[in-house]
VODODREN-64384 format. One record per residue: residue number from 1; residue in one letter; x, y, z of N, C-alpha, C in turn. Coordinates in steps of 0.1 Angstrom, whole numbers, plus 5000, padded with zeros to 4 digits. Layout:
REM VODODREN-64384
{NUM "A" {X Y Z} {X Y Z} {X Y Z}}
...
REM end
This chain:
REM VODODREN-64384
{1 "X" {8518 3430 0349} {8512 3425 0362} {8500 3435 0364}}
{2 "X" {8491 3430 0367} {8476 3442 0371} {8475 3443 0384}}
{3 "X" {8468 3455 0385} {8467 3455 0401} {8459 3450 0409}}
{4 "X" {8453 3435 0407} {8445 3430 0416} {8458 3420 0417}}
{5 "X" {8470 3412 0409} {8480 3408 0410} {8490 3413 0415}}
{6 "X" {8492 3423 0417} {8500 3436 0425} {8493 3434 0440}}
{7 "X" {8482 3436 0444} {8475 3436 0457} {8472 3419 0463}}
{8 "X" {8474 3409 0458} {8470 3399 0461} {8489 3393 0462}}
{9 "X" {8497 3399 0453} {8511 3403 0463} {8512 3405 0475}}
{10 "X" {8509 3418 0476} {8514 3423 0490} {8502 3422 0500}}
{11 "X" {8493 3411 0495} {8484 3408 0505} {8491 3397 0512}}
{12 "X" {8496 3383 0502} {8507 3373 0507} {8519 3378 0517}}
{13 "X" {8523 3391 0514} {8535 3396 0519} {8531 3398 0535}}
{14 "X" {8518 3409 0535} {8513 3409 0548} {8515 3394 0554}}
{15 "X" {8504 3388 0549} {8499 3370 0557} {8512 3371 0563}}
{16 "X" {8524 3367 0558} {8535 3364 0561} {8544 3369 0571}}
{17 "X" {8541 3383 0571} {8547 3392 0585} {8540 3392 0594}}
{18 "X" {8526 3391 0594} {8520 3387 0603} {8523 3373 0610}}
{19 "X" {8524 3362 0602} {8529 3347 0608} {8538 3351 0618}}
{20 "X" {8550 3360 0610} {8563 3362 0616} {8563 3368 0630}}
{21 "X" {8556 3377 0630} {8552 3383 0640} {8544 3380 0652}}
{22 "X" {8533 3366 0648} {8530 3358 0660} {8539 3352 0662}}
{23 "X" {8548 3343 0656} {8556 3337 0659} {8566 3340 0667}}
{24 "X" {8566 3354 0669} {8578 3362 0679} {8571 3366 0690}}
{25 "X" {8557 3370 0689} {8550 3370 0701} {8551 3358 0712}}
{26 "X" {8545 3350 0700} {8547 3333 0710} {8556 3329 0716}}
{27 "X" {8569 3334 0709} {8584 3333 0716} {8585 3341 0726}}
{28 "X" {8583 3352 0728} {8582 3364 0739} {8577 3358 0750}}
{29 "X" {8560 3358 0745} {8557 3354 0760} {8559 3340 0767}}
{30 "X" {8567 3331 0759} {8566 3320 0762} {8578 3323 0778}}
{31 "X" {8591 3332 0770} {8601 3333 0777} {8595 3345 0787}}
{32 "X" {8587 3353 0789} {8580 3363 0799} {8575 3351 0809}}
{33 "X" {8573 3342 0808} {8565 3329 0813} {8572 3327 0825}}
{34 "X" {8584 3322 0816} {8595 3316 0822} {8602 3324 0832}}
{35 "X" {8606 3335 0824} {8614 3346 0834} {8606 3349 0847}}
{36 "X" {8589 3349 0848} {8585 3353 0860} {8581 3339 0873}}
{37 "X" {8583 3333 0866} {8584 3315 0873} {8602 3318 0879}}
{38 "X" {8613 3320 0868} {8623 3317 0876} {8626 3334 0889}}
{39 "X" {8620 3347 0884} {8619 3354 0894} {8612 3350 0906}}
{40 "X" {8600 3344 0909} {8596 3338 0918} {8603 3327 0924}}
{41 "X" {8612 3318 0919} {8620 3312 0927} {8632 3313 0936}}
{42 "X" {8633 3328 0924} {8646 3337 0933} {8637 3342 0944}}
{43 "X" {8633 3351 0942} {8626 3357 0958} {8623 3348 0970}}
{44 "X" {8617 3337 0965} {8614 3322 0980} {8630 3322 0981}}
{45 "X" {8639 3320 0973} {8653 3319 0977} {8659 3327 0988}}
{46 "X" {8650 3336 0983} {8658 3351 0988} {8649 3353 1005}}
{47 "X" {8638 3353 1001} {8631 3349 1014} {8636 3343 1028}}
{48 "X" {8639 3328 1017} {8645 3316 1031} {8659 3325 1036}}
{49 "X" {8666 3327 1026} {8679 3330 1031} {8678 3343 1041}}
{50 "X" {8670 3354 1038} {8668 3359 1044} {8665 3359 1063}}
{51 "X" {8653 3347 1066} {8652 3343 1073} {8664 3334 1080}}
{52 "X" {8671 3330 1076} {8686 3322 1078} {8692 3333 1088}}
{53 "X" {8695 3343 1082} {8701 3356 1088} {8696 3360 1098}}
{54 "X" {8682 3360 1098} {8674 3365 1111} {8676 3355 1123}}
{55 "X" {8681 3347 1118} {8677 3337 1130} {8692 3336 1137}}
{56 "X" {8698 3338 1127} {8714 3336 1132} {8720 3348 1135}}
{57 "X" {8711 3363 1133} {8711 3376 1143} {8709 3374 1158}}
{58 "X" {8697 3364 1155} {8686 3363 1171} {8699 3354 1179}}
{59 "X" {8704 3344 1175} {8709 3335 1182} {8723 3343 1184}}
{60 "X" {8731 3355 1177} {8741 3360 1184} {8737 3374 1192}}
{61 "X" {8723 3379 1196} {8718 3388 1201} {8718 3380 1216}}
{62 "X" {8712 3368 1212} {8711 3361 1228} {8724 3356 1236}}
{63 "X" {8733 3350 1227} {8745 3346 1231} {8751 3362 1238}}
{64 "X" {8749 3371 1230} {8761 3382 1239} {8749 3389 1251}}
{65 "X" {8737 3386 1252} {8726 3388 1263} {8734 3380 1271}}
{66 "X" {8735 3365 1270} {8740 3358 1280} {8750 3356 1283}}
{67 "X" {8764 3360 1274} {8779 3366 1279} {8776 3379 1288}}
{68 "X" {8763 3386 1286} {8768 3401 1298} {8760 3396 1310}}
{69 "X" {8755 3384 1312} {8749 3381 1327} {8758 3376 1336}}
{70 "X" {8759 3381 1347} {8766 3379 1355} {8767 3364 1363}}
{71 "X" {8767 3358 1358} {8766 3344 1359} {8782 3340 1364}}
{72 "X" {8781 3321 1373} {8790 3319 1376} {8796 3312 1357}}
{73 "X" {8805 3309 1351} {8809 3305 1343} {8802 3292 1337}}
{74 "X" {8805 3281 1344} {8794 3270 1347} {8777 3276 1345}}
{75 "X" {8775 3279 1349} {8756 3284 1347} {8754 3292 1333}}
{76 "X" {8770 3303 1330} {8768 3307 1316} {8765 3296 1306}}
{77 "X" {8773 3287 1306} {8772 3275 1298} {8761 3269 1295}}
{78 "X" {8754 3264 1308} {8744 3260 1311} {8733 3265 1303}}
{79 "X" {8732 3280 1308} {8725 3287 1300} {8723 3293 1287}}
{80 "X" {8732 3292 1284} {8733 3296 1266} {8727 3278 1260}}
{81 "X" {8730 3264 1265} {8728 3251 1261} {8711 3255 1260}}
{82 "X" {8711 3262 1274} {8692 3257 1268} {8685 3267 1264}}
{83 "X" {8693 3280 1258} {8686 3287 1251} {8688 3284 1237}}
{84 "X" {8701 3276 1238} {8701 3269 1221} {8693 3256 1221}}
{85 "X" {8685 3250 1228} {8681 3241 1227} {8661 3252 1224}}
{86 "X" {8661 3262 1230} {8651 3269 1231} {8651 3273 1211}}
{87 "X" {8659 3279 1209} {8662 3278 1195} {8661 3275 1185}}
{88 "X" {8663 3262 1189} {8660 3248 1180} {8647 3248 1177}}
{89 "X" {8642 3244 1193} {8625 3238 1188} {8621 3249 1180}}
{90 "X" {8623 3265 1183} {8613 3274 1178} {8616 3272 1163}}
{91 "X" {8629 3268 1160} {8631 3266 1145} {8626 3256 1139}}
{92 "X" {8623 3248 1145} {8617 3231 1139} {8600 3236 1140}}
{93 "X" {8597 3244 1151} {8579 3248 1152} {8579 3261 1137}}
{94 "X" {8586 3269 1130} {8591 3278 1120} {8589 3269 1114}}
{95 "X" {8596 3258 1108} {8599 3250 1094} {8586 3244 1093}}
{96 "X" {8579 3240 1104} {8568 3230 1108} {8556 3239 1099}}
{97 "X" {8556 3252 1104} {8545 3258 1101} {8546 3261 1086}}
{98 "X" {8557 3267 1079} {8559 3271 1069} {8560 3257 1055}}
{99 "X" {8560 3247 1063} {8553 3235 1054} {8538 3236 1048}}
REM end
């Protein structure tokens, strides 16, 4: 074998690990792709839910505001109804916006 047959070997050999090696790049970043698409859907996940909590903080911060007012029993009621009705809308004007 001579060495332009020897070098035109391991020229083939290279081509070939190079293929191999785009071929794994391609595969890489296809899945780097993916991975940062499904991390971003975790975080909005994580976001809403987060906001979930905040809201259902706020709504037992006010409820025990309106168990320490000295209210007749009747008017507590009263008053917790339309702070949860106050609650609502602000949550429906929240979802509204965040559309």
């Amino acid at each position: 074998m001579g060495s332009q047959d020897k070098m035109i070997t391991e020229i083939q050999g290279l081509e070939r690990k190079v293929k191999l090696l785009l071929g794994k790049y391609q595969a890489l970043k296809e899945e780097v792709g993916l991975l940062k698409s499904e991390n971003e859907d975790l975080r909005s996940i994580i976001r809403m839910k987060q906001e979930k909590i905040n809201n259902f903080q706020n709504k037992i911060k006010i409820s025990k505001i309106v168990d320490t007012i000295a209210v007749e029993k009747d008017e507590a009621t009263e008053l917790k109804q339309t702070i949860d009705e106050y609650i609502k809308e602000i949550d429906r004007c929240i979802a509204h916006l965040g559309e």
